[in-house]
Structures are given as structure tokens and as C-alpha cells.
C-alpha positions in Angstrom: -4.9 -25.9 -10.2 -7.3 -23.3 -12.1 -6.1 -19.9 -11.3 -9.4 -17.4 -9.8 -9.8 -14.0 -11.3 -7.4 -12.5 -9.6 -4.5 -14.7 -10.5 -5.6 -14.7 -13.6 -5.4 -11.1 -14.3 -1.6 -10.7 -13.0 -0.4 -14.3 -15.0 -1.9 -12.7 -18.3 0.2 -9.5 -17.4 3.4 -11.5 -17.0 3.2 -12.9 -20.0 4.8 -9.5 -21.8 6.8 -8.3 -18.4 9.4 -10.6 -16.3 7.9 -8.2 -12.9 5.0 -6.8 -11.8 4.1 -4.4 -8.8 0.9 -3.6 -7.6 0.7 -0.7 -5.1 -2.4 0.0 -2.7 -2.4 2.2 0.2 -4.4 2.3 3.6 -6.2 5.2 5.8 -5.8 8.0 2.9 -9.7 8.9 4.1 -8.4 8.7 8.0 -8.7 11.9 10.5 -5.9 10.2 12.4 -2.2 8.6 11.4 -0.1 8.3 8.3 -1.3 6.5 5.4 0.8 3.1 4.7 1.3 2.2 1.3 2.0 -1.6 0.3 3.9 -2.6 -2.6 3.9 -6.4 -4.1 6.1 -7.9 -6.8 5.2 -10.9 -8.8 6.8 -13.0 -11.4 5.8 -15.5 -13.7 7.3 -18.4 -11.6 4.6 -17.9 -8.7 2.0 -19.0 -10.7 4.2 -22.4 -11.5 3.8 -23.3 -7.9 0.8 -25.1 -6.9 0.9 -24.1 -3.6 1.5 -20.6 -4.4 -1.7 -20.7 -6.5 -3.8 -22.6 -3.7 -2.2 -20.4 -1.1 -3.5 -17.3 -2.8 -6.3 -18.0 -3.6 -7.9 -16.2 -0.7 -6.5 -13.4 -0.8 -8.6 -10.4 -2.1 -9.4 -6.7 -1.4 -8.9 -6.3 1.8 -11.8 -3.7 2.2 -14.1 -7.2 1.9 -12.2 -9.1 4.6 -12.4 -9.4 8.5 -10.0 -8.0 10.4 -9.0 -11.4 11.6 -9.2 -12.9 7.5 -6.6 -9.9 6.8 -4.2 -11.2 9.7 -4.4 -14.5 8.5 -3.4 -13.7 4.6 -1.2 -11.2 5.8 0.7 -14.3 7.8 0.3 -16.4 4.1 2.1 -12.9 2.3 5.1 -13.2 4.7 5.2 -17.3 4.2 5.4 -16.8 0.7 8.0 -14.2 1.1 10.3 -16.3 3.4 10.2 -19.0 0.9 11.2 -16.5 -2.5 7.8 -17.1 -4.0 7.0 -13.0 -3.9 8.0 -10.0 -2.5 6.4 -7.1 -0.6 7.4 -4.2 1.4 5.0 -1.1 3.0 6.2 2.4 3.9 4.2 5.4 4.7 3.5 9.5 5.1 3.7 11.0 7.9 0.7 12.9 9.9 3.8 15.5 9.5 4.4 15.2 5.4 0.6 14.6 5.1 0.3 18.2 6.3 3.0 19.7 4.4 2.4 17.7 1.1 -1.3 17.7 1.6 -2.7 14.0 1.0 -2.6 13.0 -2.4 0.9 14.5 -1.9 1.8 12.0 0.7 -0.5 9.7 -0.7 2.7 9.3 -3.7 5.6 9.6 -1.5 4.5 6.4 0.6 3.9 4.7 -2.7 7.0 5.7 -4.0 9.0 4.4 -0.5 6.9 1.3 -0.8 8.4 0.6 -4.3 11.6 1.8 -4.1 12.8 -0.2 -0.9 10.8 -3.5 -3.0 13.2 -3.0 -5.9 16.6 -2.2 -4.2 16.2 -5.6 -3.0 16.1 -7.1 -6.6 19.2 -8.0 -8.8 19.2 -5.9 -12.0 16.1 -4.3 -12.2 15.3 -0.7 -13.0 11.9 0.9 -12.7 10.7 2.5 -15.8 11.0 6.6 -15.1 8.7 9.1 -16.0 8.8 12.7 -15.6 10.7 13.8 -12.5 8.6 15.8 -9.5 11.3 18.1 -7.4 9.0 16.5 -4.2 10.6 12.9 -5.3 14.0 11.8 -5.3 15.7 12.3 -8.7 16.3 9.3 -11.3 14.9 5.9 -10.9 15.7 3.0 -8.3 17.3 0.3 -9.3 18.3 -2.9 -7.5 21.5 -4.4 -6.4 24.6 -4.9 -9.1 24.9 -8.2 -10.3 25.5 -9.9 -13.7 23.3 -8.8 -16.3 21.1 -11.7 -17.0 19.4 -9.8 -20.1 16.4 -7.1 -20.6 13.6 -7.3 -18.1 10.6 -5.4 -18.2 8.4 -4.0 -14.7 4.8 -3.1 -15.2 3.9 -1.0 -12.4 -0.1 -0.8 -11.7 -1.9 1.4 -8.8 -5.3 1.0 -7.2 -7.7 3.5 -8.4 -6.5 6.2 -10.5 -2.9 7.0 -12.2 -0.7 9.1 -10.0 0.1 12.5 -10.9 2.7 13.5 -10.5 5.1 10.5 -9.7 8.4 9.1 -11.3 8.1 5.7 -12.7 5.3 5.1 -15.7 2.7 2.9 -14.2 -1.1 2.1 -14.9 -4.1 3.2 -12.5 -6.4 0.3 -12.0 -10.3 1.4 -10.8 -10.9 -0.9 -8.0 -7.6 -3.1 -8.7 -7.7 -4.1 -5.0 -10.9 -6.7 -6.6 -8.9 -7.0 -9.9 -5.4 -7.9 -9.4 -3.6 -10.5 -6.7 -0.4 -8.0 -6.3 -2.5 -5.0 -5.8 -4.7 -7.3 -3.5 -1.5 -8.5 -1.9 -0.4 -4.4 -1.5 -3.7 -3.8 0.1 -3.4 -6.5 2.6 0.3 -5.4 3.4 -0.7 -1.9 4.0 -4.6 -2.8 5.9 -2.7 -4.8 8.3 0.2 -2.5 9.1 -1.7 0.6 9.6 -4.2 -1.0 11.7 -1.5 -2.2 14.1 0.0 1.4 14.1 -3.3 2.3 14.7 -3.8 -0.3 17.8 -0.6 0.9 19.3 -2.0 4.7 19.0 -5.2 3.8 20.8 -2.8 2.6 23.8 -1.3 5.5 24.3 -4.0 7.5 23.1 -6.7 6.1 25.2 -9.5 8.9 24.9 -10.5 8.2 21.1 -11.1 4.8 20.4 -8.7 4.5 17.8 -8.4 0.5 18.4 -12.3 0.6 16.8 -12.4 2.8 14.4 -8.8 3.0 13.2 -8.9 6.7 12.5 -11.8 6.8 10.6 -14.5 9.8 10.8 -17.0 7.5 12.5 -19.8 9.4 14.8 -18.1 8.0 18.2 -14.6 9.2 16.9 -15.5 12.8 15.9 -17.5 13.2 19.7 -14.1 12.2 21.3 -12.4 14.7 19.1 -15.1 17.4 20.4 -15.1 16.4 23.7 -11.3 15.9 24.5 -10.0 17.8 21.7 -6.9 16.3 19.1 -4.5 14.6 19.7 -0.6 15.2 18.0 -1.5 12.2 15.1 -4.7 13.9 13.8 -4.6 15.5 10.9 -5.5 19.2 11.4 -7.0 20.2 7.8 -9.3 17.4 7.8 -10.0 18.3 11.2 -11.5 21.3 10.0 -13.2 20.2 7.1 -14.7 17.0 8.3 -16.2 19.2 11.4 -16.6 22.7 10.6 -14.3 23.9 13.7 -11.1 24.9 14.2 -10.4 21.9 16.6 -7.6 20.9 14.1 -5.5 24.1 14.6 
């Protein structure tokens, strides 16, 4: 089977690297809740699956999928985990680290959780370090001990532009979510995560609508904000920046 764009773009990459990671997040433009950060891990064996390859071949940026399309590949990503063919974990930062870190800050630390519990699950591989950051954990993550079976090499590519700082050398990708399968695959994993966090907070947070707009600054979300004031998982500078008040504080 032909591979699309996508799948292209990642099999040409593991053709000088055994691994590769793509990392996306979700809800880093949100007034509301942590932003989730999804990490997937390819190898050059997926794409000698057929059904991998026709399996995948849906899957896309997430940003151009229905919430119901997302579900449905985000089901396909944990198939294709449960049967070895890829890996993929999400972690996130807090509405708590967001305000301490600020959100780029937070932003890297999901990423960074995201990719470190990915590789402690894989035998012999060590991430490719880059300057340490005191806000990160020193040295580099590395995966179980097992026989080594030889060098291996991990390209590490980001959605959007590189991180700075953060510990492991990796390549930014402008719109990667459209460009690359794994980062797809990250942006899927983190969509779907957040918005169920985000479903879960409209329950108990019934005032703001959080079920529709999933945190976003939509109109109906920012009269809610006005009208009932915020609640513990906004996020108190955007608060004031998005609205021109001091509802955040």
C-alpha cells in the first residue's frame, strides 16, 4: 500500500534514525485547564505492516477533525499500541505550574513528561541531551536495562517552533501536526485527553459551558466568566489579559 504524505514524511526520517517522537500539545491558548501534551514513537517496522499503513492513514491534525473523527483515531492509536505497532503516552501542566512557570513554561514540562514516561518504557534507548534548564530534571531519560543490541539513534521533532529551553536536541516543525504521522498521532493523543478532562470539568463546573467550548475564549465562555466569576481551573493571567479585569485574581 502507497504511503500518504504523512507517512511518508516520518518513513523518509527513519531511514537515518531507528526512533522517532513527535510531540504536540493541546489547550496552550485555553482560559481554563492544563495543557496535555502527547508524545508518539515510531519505528521503521510500522510502515512494514500493511495494516498499520491502511490503519493510519486517517489520521491527521487533529485541529481538522470532528470531535467524534478524533475519538475514533484516538481508539486506532491505542489498537496499534496494544498490538506493539507504536507507542504513545500524554502528560500535562497544571493550571497550578501554568501559573508559576507561565505557559510556554509549562507548555515544556508537559512535553518533557510526555517523552520521558514514552522512553522509560523502551529497552536501551537514551534521548539525545541538550543544554540542561534548572526547571527540568537533570540528565537525560533513558529506558529500561537490557542487552545492548547496538547504537540507535532518536530524532525528536515538535509542532511549531523549537523549544527553548528544554533538554533533549530536537527539531521544531511549523504546522507538523499536517506534516508528520507521529506528531499527528501526538496531537490526537493530547486533543482527546484534554477534551475529556475538559468534559469531566464542565460536570462539576456546570456554570461555564466547558463541555462546548473546552476552555477556549469563546464569547459565551468569557460572559459566564463575567457573570459567575472563575472558577479554581482558570487561569488567572490570561484572565486578565484576555478581558481587561481583574476577574482572574
Amino acid at each position: 500500500m502507497p504511503l500518504n504524505a504523512l507517512q511518508s514524511h516520518d518513513a523518509a526520517r527513519l531511514k537515518t534514525a531507528s526512533h522517532l517522537i513527535g510531540i504536540d500539545e493541546a489547550g496552550r491558548g485555553c482560559l481554563a485547564g492544563p495543557v496535555v501534551a502527547g508524545a508518539c514513537l515510531l519505528t521503521a517496522d510500522f510502515f512494514e505492516h500493511p495494516t498499520a499503513v491502511a490503519r493510519s492513514a486517517a489520521i491527521h491534525d487533529s485541529k481538522q477533525l470532528s470531535g467524534t473523527a478524533r475519538e475514533a483515531q484516538f481508539d486506532s492509536l491505542k489498537e496499534l499500541q496494544g498490538e506493539g505497532l507504536l507507542d504513545f503516552e500524554v502528560a500535562q501542566g497544571s493550571v497550578e505550574e501554568i501559573a508559576e512557570l507561565n505557559i510556554l513554561g509549562a507548555n515544556r514540562l508537559a512535553m518533557q513528561r510526555a517523552v520521558d514516561a514514552l522512553i522509560a518504557r523502551q529497552v536501551d534507548l537514551e534521548l539525545p541531551v541538550h543544554d540542561e534548564d534548572p526547571l527540568f530534571a537533570a540528565g537525560a531519560a533513558k529506558g529500561p536495562s537490557s542487552t545492548s543490541r547496538g547504537p540507535k539513534k532518536v530524532s525528536l521533532i515538535v509542532d511549531g517552533r523549537p523549544l527553548k529551553p528544554w533538554p533533549y536536541q530536537h527539531e521544531g516543525i511549523i504546522k507538523g501536526d499536517g506534516k508528520s504521522l507521529a506528531i499527528a498521532m501526538a496531537s490526537i493523543a493530547a486533543k482527546v485527553t484534554r477534551d475529556r478532562q475538559m468534559l469531566e470539568l464542565g460536570a462539576a463546573h456546570p456554570h461555564y459551558g466547558f463541555e462546548q467550548h473546552m476552555g477556549y475564549a469563546t464569547q459565551a465562555h468569557r460572559a459566564a466568566i463575567l457573570a459567575h466569576g472563575p472558577c479554581p481551573q482558570h487561569r488567572a493571567l490570561f484572565l486578565r489579559k484576555v478581558l481587561g479585569t481583574d476577574a482572574g485574581t
